[in-house]
C-alpha positions as CSV (number, residue, x, y, z in Angstrom):
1,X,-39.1,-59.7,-29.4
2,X,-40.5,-57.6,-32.6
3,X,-38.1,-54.9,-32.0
4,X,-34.2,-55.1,-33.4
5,X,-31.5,-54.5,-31.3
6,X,-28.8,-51.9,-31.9
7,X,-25.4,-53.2,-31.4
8,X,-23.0,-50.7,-29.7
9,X,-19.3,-52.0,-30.1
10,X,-16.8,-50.1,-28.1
11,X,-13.5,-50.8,-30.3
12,X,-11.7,-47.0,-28.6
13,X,-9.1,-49.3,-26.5
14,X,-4.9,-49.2,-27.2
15,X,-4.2,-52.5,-25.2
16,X,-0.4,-53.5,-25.8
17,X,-0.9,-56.9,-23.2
18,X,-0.6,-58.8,-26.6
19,X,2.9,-56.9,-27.7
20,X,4.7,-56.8,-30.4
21,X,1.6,-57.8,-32.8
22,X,-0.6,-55.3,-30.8
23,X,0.6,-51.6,-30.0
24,X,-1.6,-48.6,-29.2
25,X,-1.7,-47.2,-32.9
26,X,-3.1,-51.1,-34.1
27,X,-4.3,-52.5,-30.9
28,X,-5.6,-56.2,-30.6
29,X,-9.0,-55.9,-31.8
30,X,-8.0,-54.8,-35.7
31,X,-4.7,-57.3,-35.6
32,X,-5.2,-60.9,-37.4
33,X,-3.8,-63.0,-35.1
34,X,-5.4,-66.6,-36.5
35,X,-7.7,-66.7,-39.4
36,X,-8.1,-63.8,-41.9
37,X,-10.6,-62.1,-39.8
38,X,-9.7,-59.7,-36.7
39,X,-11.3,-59.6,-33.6
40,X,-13.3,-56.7,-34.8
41,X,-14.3,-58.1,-37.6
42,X,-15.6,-61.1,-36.0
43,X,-17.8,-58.9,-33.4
44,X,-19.6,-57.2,-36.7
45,X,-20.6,-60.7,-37.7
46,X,-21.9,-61.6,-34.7
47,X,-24.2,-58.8,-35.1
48,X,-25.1,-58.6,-38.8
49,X,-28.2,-61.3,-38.4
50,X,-30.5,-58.2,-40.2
51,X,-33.6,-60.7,-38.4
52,X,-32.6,-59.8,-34.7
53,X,-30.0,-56.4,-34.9
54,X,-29.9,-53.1,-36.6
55,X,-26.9,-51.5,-37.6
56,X,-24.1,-51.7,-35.4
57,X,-23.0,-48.3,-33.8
58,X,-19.2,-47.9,-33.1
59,X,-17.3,-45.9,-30.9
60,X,-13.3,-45.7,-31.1
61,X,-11.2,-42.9,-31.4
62,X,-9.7,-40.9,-33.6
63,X,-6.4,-42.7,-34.2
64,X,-8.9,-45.8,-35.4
65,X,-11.1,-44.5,-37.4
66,X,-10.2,-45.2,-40.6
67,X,-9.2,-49.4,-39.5
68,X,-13.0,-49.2,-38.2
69,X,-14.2,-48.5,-41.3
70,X,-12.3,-50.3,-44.0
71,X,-12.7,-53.3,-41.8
72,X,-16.3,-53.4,-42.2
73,X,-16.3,-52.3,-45.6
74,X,-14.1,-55.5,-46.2
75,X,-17.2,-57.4,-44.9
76,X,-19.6,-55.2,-46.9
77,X,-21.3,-54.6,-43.4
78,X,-23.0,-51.4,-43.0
79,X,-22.6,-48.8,-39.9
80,X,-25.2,-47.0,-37.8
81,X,-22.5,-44.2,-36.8
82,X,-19.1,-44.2,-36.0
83,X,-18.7,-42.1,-32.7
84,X,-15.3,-40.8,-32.2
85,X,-13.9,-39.9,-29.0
86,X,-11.4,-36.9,-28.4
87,X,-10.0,-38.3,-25.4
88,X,-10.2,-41.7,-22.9
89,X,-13.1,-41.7,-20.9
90,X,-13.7,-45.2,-19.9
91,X,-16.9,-47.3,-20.6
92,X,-19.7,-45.3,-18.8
93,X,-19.2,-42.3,-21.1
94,X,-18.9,-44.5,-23.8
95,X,-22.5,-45.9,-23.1
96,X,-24.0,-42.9,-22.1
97,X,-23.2,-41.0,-25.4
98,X,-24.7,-44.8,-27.4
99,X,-27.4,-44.4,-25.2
100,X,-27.9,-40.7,-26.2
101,X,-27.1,-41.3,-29.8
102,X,-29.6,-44.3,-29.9
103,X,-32.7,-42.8,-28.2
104,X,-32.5,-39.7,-30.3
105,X,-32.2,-42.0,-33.8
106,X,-34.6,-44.6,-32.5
107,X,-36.5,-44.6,-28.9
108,X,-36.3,-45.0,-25.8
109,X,-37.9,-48.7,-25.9
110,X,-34.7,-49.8,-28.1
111,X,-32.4,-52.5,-26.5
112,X,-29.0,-51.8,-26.9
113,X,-26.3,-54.5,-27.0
114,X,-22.8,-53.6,-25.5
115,X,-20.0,-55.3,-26.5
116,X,-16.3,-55.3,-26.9
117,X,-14.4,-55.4,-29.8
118,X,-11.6,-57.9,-28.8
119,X,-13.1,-60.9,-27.2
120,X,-12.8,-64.0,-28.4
121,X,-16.6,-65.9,-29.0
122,X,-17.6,-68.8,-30.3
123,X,-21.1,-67.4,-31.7
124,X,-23.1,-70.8,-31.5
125,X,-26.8,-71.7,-30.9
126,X,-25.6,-71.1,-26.8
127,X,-24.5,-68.0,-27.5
128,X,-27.9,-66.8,-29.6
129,X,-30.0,-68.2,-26.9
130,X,-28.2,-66.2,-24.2
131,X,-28.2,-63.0,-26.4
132,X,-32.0,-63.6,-26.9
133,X,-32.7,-64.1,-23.0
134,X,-30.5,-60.9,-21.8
135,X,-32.7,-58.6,-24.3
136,X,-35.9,-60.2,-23.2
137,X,-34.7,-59.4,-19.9
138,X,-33.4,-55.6,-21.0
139,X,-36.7,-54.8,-22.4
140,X,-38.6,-55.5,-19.3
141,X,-36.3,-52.8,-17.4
142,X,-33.2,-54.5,-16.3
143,X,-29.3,-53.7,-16.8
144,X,-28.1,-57.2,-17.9
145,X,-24.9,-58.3,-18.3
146,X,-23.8,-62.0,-19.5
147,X,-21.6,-63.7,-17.1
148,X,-19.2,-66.5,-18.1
149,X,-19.4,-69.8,-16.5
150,X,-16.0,-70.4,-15.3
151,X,-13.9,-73.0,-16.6
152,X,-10.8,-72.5,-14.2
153,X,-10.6,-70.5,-10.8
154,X,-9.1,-67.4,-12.9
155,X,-7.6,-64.6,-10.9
156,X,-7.8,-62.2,-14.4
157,X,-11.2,-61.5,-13.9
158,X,-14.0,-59.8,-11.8
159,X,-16.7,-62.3,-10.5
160,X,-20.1,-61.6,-10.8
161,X,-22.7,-63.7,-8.1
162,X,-26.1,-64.6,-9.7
163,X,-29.2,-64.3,-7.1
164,X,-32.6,-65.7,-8.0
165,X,-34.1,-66.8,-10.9
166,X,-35.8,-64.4,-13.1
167,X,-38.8,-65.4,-15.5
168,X,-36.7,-64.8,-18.5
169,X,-34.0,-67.5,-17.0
170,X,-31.5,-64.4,-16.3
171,X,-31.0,-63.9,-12.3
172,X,-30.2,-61.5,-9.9
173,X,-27.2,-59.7,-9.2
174,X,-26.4,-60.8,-5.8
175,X,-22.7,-59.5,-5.8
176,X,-19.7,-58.2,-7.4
177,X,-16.5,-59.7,-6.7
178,X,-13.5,-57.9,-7.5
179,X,-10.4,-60.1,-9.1
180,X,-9.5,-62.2,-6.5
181,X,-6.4,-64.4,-5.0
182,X,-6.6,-67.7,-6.6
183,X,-7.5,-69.3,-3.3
184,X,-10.9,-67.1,-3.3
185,X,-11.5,-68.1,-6.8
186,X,-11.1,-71.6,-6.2
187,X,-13.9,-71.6,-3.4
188,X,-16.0,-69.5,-6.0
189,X,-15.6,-71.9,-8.9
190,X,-16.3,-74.9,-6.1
191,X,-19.3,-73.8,-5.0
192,X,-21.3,-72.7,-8.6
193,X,-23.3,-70.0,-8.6
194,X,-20.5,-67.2,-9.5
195,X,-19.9,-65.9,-13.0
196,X,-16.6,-64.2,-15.2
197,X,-17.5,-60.7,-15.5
198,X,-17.7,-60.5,-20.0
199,X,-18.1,-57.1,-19.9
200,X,-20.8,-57.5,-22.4
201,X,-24.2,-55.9,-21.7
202,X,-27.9,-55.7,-22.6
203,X,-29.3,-52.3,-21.7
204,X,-33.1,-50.9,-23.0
205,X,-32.2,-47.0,-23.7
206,X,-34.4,-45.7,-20.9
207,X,-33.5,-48.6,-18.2
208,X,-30.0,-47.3,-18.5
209,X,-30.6,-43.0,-19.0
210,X,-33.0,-43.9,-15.9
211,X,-29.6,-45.4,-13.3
212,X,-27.0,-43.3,-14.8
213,X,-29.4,-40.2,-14.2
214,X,-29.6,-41.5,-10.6
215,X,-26.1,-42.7,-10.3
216,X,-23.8,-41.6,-12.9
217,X,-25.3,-37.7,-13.7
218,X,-22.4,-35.8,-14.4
219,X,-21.1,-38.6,-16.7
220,X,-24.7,-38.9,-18.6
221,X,-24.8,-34.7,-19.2
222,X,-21.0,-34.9,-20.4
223,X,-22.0,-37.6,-23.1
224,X,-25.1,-35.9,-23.8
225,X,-23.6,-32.2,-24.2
226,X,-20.7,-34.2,-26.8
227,X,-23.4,-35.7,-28.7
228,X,-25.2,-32.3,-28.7
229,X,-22.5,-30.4,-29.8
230,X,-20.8,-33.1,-32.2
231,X,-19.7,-32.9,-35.6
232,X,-20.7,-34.7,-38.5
233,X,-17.4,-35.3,-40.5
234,X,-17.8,-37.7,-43.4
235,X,-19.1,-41.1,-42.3
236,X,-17.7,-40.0,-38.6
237,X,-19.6,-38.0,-35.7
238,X,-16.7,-36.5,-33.9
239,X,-18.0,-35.7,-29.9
240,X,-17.6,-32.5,-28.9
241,X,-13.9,-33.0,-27.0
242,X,-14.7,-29.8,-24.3
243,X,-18.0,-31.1,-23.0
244,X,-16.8,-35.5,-23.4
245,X,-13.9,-34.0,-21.1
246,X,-15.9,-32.7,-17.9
247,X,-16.7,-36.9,-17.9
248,X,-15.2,-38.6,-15.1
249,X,-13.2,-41.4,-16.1
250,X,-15.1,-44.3,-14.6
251,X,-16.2,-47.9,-16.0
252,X,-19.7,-48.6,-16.6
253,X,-19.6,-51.3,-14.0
254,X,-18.2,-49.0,-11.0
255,X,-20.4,-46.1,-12.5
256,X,-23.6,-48.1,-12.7
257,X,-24.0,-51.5,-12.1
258,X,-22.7,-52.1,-8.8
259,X,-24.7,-49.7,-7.3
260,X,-28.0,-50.5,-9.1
261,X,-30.6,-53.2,-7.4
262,X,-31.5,-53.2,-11.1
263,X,-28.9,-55.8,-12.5
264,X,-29.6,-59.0,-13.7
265,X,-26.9,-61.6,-14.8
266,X,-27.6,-64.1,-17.8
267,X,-25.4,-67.6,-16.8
268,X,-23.3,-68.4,-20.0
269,X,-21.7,-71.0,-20.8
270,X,-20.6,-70.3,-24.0
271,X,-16.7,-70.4,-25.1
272,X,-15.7,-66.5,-24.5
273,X,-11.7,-65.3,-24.0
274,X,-10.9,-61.7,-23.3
275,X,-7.2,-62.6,-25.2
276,X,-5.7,-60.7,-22.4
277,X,-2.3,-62.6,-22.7
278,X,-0.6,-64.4,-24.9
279,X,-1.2,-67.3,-22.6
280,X,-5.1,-66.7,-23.1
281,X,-4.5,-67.1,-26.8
282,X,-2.8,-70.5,-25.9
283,X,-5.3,-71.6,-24.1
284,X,-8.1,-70.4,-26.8
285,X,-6.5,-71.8,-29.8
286,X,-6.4,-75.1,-31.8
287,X,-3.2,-77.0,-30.3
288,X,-1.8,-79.8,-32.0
289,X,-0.9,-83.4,-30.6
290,X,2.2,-82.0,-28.5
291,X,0.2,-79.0,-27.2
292,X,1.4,-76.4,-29.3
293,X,-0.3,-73.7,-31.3
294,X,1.7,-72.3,-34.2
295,X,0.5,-69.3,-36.8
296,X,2.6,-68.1,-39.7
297,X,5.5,-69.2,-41.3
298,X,6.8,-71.8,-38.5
299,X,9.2,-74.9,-38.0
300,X,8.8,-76.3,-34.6
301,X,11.0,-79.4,-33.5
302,X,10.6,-81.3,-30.1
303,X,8.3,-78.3,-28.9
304,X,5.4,-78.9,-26.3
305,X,2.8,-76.9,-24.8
306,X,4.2,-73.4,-26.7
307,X,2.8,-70.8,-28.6
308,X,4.7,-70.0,-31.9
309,X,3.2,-66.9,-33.9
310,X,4.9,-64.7,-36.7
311,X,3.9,-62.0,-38.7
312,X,6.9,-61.8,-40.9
313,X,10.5,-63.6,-40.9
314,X,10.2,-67.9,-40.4
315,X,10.6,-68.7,-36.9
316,X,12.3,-72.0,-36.1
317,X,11.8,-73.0,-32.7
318,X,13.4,-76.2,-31.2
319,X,13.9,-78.1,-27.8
320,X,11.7,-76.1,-25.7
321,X,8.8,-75.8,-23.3
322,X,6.0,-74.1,-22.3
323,X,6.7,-70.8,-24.3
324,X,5.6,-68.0,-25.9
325,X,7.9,-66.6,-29.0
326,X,5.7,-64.2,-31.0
327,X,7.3,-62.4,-34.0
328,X,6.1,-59.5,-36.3
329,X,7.9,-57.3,-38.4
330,X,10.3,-55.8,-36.1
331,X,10.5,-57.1,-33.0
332,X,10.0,-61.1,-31.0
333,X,8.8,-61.6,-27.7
334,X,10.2,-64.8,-26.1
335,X,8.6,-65.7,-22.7
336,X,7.5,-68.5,-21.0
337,X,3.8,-68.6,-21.3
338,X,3.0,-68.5,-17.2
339,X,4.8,-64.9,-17.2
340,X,2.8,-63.9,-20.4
341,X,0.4,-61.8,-18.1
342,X,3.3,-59.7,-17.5
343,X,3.9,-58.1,-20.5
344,X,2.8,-54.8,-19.8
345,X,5.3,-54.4,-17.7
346,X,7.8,-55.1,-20.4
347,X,6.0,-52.6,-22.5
348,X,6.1,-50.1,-20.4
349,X,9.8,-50.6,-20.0
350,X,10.2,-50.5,-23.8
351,X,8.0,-47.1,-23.7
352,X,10.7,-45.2,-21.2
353,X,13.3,-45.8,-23.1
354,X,13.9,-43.6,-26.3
355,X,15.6,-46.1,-28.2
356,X,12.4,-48.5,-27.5
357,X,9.8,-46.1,-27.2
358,X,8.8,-46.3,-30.9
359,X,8.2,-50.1,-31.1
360,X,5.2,-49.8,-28.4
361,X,3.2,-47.5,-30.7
362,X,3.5,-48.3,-34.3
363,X,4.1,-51.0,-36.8
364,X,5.9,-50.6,-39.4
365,X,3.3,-51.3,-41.8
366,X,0.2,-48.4,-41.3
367,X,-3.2,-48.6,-42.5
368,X,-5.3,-46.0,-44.5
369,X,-8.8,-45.3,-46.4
370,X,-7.0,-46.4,-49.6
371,X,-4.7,-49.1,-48.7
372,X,-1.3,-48.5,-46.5
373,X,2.3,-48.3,-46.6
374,X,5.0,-50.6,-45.0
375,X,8.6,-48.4,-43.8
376,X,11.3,-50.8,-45.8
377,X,14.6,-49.0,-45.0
378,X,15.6,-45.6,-43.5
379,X,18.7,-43.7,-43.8
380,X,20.3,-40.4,-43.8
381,X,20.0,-39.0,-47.0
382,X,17.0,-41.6,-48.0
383,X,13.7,-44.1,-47.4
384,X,12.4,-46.8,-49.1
385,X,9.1,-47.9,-48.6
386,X,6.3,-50.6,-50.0
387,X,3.3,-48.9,-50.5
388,X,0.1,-50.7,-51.5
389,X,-3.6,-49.1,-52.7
390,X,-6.2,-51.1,-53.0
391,X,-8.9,-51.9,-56.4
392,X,-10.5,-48.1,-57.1
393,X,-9.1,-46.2,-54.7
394,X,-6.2,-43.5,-55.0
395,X,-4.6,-41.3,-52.3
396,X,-5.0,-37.1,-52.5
397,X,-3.5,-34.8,-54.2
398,X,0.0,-33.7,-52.9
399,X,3.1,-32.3,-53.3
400,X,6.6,-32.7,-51.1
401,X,9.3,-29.8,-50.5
402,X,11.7,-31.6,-48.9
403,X,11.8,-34.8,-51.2
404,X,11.7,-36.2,-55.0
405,X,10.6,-39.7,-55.2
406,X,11.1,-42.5,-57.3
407,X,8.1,-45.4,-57.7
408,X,8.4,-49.0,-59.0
409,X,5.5,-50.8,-59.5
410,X,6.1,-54.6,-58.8
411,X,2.5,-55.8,-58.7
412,X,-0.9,-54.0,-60.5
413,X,-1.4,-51.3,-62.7
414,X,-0.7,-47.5,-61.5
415,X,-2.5,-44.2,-62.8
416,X,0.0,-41.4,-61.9
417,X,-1.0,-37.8,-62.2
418,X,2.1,-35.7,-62.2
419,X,1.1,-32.0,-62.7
420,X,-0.6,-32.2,-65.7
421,X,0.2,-35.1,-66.9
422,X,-1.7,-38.2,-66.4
423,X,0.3,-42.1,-67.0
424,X,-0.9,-45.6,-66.4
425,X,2.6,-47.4,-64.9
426,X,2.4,-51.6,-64.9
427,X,4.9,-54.0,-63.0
428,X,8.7,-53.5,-64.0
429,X,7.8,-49.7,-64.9
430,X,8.4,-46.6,-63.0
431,X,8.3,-42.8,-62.8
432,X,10.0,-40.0,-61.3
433,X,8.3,-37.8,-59.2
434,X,10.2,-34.1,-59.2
435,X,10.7,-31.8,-55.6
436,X,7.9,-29.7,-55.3
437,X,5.5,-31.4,-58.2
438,X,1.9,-31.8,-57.6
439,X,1.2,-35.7,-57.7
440,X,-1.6,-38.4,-57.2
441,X,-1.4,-42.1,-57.2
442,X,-4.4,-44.5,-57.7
443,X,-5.2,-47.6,-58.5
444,X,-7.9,-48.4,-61.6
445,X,-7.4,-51.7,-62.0
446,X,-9.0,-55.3,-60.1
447,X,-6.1,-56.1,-58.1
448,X,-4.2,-54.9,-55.0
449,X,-1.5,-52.1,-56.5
450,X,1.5,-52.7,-55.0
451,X,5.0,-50.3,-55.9
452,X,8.4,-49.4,-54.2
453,X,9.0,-46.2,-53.3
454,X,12.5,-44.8,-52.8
């Protein structure tokens, strides 16, 4: 192949499966859960080999935009376009506006590769080889996805059943099995030939326009009309919300490519998770001689086969058995690990209830453009919170009429405009901000500002 492909990474999703570290205002995909990468910043580096991909293209929503973008400016990776989506509308209208987008910047010959945000990969010489076959296969007209080769008969996801052989060493689509009983999956696993559906895809811009045209129409002239209609807002393109709302709501895979004789599956047995529970995370991680994987600041004692994670207070765990106690800064799951698939029932439980409701959505700590802000301590007549602005950046102009506030910087050095009057503030000094005053806060110096405010 002479021609790059165009990554398309769909990183729009507010899964809470993986509760309390992931909520739907900081889903799973921008969360660190091991390493100091996230998930989404591990699919940009997947696709930032300039030799075989362009620019990635991104579509989220409007809640993420911001986490999109400062995580790839963390990895100094640049981005195609950011597409952002006024309301859910699954995966095919997700594609179809890429695919619109894509054709109109490049040509209808481009391959596009279609990826989630929040998998789990290990990106080896497998995985480049199977990438490399599935857009060989794209560019001569078919709608590839890569299936998994199974490592267990697991009833958490769809089956895909590979057909002949293919010059390109992809194969057919023979079938598509919906998640089955573990009884079915067993037979499946037992007798090869049947695949994890990755949700992963290798589409040429016209193969795809071509099925969705013939299968998907009303969902391909909603995408297009958004795209058509959209609005360029800094580094964001923000889809038209009246025309990306006529979409039905429909997956790419029930939209298109189970009803197209044009699929092709490329076998893969690379290592791929979907982190879809916390027992998926378990079973994904590095576990230690008793079977345990711990993250964060742990003490585990006479502990086997558990997962231990905080992001916060120590956790000391002791005496116990295939578990899953996950901490972060205001809230621990305890569990044993085989229920772990049934946590969104728990959060859903937690989101009825008004006393609850709040620790499904947000963290404590939120991210912005220029750094973030972590809520310390709330009360009546007061709140304290640790805000933190990172090396030449500085928040806008503003002014309170309900509030005076009080910062203290304890790490950095602090330029404070108040009104007029411009200060530099370092650590042990502070200022008083007056009701009503017109104030900025930045940060000029090489390190990561850091102050209290009460």
């Amino acid at each position: 192949m002479t021609q790059k492909i165009v990554p398309v990474i769909m990183a729009g999703g507010k899964g809470t499966r993986l509760w309390p570290l992931s909520r739907a205002a900081a889903p799973k995909q921008f969360i660190r859960f091991i390493g100091d990468k996230t998930l989404f910043q591990e699919t940009l580096l997947r696709v930032s080999d300039p030799t075989l991909y362009e620019a990635p293209v991104i579509l989220t929503n409007e809640e993420f935009r911001f986490l999109v973008a400062e995580q790839a400016r963390e990895l100094d990776i640049g981005l195609a376009a950011i597409l952002l989506e006024p309301v859910a509308r699954n995966t095919a209208a997700a594609v179809a506006a890429a695919a619109t987008l894509v054709r109109d910047r490049f040509d209808e010959d481009t391959v596009m590769h279609v990826l989630g945000s929040d998998y789990e990969i290990v990106a080896d010489d497998t995985y480049f080889e199977c990438v490399r076959i599935a857009a060989a296969t794209a560019a001569q007209g078919k709608l590839v996805t890569f299936g998994i080769q199974p490592t267990e008969p697991a009833t958490g996801y769809g089956y895909i059943e590979g057909g002949k052989t293919l010059p390109t060493g992809a194969r057919t689509v023979a079938r598509f099995v919906e998640k089955p009983p573990l009884a079915k999956a067993e037979d499946m696993v037992a007798t090869g030939g049947f695949y994890w559906n990755s949700g992963m895809f290798m589409f040429s811009v016209s193969g795809v326009l071509a099925e969705m045209r013939s299968y998907a129409a009303p969902v391909l002239k909603a995408a297009a009309d958004a795209i058509a209609k959209g609005v360029r807002d800094l580094d964001f393109i923000r889809l038209d919300k009246a025309a990306f709302a006529t979409s039905p709501n429909i997956s790419i895979d029930y939209a298109v490519m189970e009803k197209t004789s044009n699929a092709a599956v490329v076998p893969s047995p690379f290592k791929w998770s979907d982190l879809g529970s916390w027992d998926s995370v378990w079973k994904s991680g590095s576990r230690d001689e008793n079977g345990n994987l711990a993250a964060g600041n742990t003490t585990v004692v006479n502990t086997k086969n558990s997962l231990i994670m905080t992001h916060g207070v120590h956790l000391a765990v002791q005496g116990m058995d295939d578990i899953a106690v996950i901490a972060s800064e205001d809230a621990v799951y305890v569990g044993r690990l085989q229920d772990s698939q049934d946590v969104g029932n728990l959060v859903k439980m937690l989101a009825a209830a008004p006393t609850t409701s709040q620790l499904t959505e947000t963290h404590p700590t939120s991210y912005r453009p220029w750094g973030g802000y972590t809520s310390v301590l709330n009360g009546d007549r007061f709140q304290v919170k640790r805000i933190f602005v990172t090396p030449g950046k500085k928040l806008s102009l503003q002014k309170h009429h309900h509030r005076s506030e009080h910062w203290i910087v304890v790490k950095g050095t602090a330029e404070v405009t108040i009104g007029e009057n411009v200060q530099m503030l370092r650590e042990n000094e502070s200022v008083y901000i007056p009701l009503g005053e017109v104030h900025r806060l930045a940060n000029p110096g090489k390190i990561m500002l850091e102050l209290i405010e009460v």
